[in-house]
C-alpha positions in Angstrom: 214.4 83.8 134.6 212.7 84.3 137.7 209.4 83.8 136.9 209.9 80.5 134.9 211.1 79.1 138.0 208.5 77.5 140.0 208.7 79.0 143.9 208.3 76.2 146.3 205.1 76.6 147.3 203.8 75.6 143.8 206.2 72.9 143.5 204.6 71.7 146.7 201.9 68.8 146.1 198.2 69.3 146.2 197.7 67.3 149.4 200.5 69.2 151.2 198.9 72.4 150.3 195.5 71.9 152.1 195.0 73.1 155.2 194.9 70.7 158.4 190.8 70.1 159.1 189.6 71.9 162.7 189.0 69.8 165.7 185.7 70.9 165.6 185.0 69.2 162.1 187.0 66.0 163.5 184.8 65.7 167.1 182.1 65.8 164.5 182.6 63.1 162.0 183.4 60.8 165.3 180.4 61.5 166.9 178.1 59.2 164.3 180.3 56.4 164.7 179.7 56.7 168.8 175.7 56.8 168.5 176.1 53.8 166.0 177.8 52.2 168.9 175.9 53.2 171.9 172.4 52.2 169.3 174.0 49.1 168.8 175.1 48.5 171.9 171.5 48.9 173.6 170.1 46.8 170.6 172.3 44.0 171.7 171.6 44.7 175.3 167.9 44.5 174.6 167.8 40.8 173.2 170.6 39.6 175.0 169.8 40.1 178.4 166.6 38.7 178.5 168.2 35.5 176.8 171.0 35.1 179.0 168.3 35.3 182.3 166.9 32.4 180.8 169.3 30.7 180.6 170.9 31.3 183.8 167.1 30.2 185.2 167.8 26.6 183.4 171.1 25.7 184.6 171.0 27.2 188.4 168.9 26.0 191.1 168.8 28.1 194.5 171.0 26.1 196.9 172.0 23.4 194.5 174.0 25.0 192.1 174.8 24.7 188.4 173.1 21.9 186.6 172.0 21.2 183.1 169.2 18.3 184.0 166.6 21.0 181.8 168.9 20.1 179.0 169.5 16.8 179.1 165.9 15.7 179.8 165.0 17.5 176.7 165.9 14.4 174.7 163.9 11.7 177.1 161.0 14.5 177.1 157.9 12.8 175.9 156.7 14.1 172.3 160.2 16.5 172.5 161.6 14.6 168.6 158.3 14.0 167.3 156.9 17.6 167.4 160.2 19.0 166.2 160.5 16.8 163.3 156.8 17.6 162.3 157.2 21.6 162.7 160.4 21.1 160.4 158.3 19.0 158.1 155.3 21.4 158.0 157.7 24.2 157.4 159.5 22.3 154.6 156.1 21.2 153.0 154.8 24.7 153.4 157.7 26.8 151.7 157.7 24.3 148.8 154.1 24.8 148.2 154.1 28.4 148.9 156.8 28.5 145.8 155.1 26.3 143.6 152.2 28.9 144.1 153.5 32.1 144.1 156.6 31.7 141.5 155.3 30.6 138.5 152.2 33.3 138.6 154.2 36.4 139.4 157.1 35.2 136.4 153.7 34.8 134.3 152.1 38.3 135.7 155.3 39.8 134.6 156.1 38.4 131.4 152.7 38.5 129.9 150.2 40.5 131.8 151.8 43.7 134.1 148.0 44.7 134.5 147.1 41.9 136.7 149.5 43.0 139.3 147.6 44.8 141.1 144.7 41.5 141.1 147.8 39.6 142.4 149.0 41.2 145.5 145.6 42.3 146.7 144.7 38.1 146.5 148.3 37.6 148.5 148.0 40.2 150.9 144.2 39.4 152.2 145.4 37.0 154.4 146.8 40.0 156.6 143.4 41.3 156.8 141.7 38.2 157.8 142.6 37.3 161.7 144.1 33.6 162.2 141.4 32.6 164.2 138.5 34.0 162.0 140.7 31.5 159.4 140.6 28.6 161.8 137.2 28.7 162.4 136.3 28.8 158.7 138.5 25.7 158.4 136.8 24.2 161.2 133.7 24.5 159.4 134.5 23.0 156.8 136.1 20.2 158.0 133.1 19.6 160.2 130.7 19.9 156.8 132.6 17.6 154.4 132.6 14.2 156.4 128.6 14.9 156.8 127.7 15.7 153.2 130.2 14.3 151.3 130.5 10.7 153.4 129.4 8.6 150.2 131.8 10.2 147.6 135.2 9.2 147.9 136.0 13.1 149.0 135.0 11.9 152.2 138.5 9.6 152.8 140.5 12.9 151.1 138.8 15.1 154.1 140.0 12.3 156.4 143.3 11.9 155.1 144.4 16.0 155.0 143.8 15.7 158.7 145.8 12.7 159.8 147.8 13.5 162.9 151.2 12.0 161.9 151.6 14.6 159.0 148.3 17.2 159.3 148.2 18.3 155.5 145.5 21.0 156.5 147.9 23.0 158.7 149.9 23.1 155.5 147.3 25.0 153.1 146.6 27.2 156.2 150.5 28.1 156.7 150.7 28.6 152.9 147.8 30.8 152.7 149.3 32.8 155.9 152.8 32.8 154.4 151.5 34.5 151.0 152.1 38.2 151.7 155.9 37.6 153.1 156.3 35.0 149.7 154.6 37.8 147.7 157.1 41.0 148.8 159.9 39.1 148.6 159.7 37.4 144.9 158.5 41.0 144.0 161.1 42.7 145.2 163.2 40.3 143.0 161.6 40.6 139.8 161.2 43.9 140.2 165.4 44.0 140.4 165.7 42.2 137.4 164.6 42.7 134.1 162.6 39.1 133.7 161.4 40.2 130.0 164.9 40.9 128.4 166.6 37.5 129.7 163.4 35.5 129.0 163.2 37.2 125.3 167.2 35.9 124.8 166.9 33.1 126.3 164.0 32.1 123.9 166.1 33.2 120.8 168.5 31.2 121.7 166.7 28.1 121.5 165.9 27.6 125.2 162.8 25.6 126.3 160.2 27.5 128.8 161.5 25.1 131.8 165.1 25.4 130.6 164.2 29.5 130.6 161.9 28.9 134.5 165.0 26.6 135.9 168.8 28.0 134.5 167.8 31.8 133.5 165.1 33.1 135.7 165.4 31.3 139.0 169.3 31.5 139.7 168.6 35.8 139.5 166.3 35.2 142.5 168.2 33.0 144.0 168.0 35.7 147.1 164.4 36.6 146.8 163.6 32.6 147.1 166.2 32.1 150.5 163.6 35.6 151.6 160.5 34.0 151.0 161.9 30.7 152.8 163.3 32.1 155.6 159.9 34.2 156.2 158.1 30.7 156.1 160.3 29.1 158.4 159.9 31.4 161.0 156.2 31.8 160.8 155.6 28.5 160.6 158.0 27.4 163.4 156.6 29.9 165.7 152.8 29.3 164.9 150.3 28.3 167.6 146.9 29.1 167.1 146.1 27.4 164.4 147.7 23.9 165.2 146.0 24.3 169.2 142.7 25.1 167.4 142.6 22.5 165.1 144.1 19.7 168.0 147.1 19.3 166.5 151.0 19.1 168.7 153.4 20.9 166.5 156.6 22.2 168.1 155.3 25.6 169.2 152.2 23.8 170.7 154.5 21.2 172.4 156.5 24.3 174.4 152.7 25.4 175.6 151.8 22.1 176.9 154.3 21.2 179.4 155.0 24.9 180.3 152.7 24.2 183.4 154.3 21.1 184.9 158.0 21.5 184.3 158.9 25.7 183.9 162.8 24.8 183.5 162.6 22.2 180.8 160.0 24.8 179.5 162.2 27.6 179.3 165.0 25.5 178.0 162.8 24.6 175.2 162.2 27.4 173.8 165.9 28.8 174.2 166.4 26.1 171.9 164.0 26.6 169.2 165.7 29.9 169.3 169.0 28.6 168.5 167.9 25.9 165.9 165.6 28.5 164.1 168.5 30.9 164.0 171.1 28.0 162.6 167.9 27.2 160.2 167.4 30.7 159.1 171.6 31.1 158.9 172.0 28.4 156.3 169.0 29.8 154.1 170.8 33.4 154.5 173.9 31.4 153.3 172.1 29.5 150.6 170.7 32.8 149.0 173.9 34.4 148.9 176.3 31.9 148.1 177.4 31.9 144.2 176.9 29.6 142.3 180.1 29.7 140.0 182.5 32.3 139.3 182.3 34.1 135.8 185.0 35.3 134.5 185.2 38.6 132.2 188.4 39.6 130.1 190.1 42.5 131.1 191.3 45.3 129.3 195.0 46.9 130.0 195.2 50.6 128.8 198.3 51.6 128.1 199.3 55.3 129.5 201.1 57.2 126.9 
């Protein structure tokens, strides 16, 4: 009778039975948590610091205190709208281009021909080998050569028209070429994350069409790659200024440079905020790669316990 009846020890539950963990074994899980914070902390420190100096050297003026004229003359600043609007429009132009390019051959490389992988990311990653100014002064070139050998063919208007100052098409191909080996990583990244054959092959047995397979089965799965590749663009292209100052041409980046010399404040408030509208910029592409589309709904299964 004794032995059938449990003792209270067994009776106890399995969580009450364990022994209480060592301080030692607690100081120790805490400690990661503190470096995080202290790494962290210094991170933060390290960007934001040098930030909140400039700022403070816009808006205060030794003996006249606080005042936000840096700001406020951004808007009457001569050339201010129009260089923004063309960086944003260069940036737009180039990321769509850049797509066009880069999507439709790596689908195709994947689908149809894995061997010339390899032949595609050595083309997309030679621009990082080639300096930007080796790649200006090619363009240069032959800009300089086409209007001399080509002025009685009608490619002479086309090598006028890509370098028209309201909307310089040329900085375009050479941002797109620049931006091929960020594009490149981060559409291969995606594919490589999803298995492109499989959906393309039931897609097609299905009945779909090869843009209905491109548009509504292939490009929502990289919907994340595609924000990547964007917000790489945007950045480079934003912050670009060799090319554009080589090539005489007053983007937003080469805007900043010019006045820099005569008015330092306005300068420094400039560039604070190209900061802040590339990080908003950059923010809503995060967003836009990460925000579902629709929900999907799958039926769920009760199990009964016996």
């Amino acid at each position: 009778m004794a032995a059938m009846t449990p003792t209270a020890r067994e009776a106890a539950p399995e969580a009450e039975r364990r022994p209480a963990p060592p301080a030692a074994a607690v100081r120790t899980r805490r400690r990661p948590r503190l470096w995080r914070g202290a790494v962290l902390g210094l991170g933060g420190a390290y960007f934001l610091v040098p930030l909140i100096a400039s700022f403070v050297f816009t808006v205060h003026t030794p003996g006249q205190g606080v005042s936000f004229e840096a700001y406020t003359a951004l808007l009457a600043a001569d050339g201010f709208t129009e260089s923004l609007l063309l960086s944003l429009g260069l940036a737009a132009a180039t990321i769509l281009l850049a797509l066009l390019l880069a999507v439709p051959a790596l689908v195709a490389v994947r689908i149809g021909s894995p061997r010339l992988r390899p032949v595609i990311e050595v083309m997309c990653m030679l621009p990082l080998v080639v300096p930007p100014i080796a790649l200006v002064t090619g363009i240069t070139t032959v800009l300089r050569w086409g209007p001399e050998h080509l002025s009685r063919t009608p490619l002479y208007q086309t090598f006028l028209a890509v370098q028209n100052e309201d909307f310089p098409v040329v900085l375009v191909l050479a941002y797109t070429v620049m931006a091929l080996p960020f594009v490149y990583r981060s559409l291969d990244a995606g594919l490589r994350a999803v298995d492109v054959p499989t959906l393309v092959e039931a897609a097609r047995n299905c009945g779909a069409s090869r843009p209905y397979v491109m548009f509504r089965v292939i490009l929502p799965n990289l919907r994340a790659s595609l924000a990547g590749a964007a917000f790489l663009t945007l950045a480079l292209v934003l912050g670009e200024f060799t090319i554009a100052s080589l090539l005489g041409f007053r983007p937003f980046a080469v805007w900043i440079v010019s006045i820099s010399g005569a008015h330092a404040r306005m300068s420094v408030a400039v560039s604070l905020l190209s900061l802040v509208i590339t990080w908003l910029l950059l923010l809503l592409l995060s967003r836009a790669g990460t925000a579902q589309t629709g929900t999907t709904g799958t039926p769920r299964t009760s199990r009964k316990e016996s």
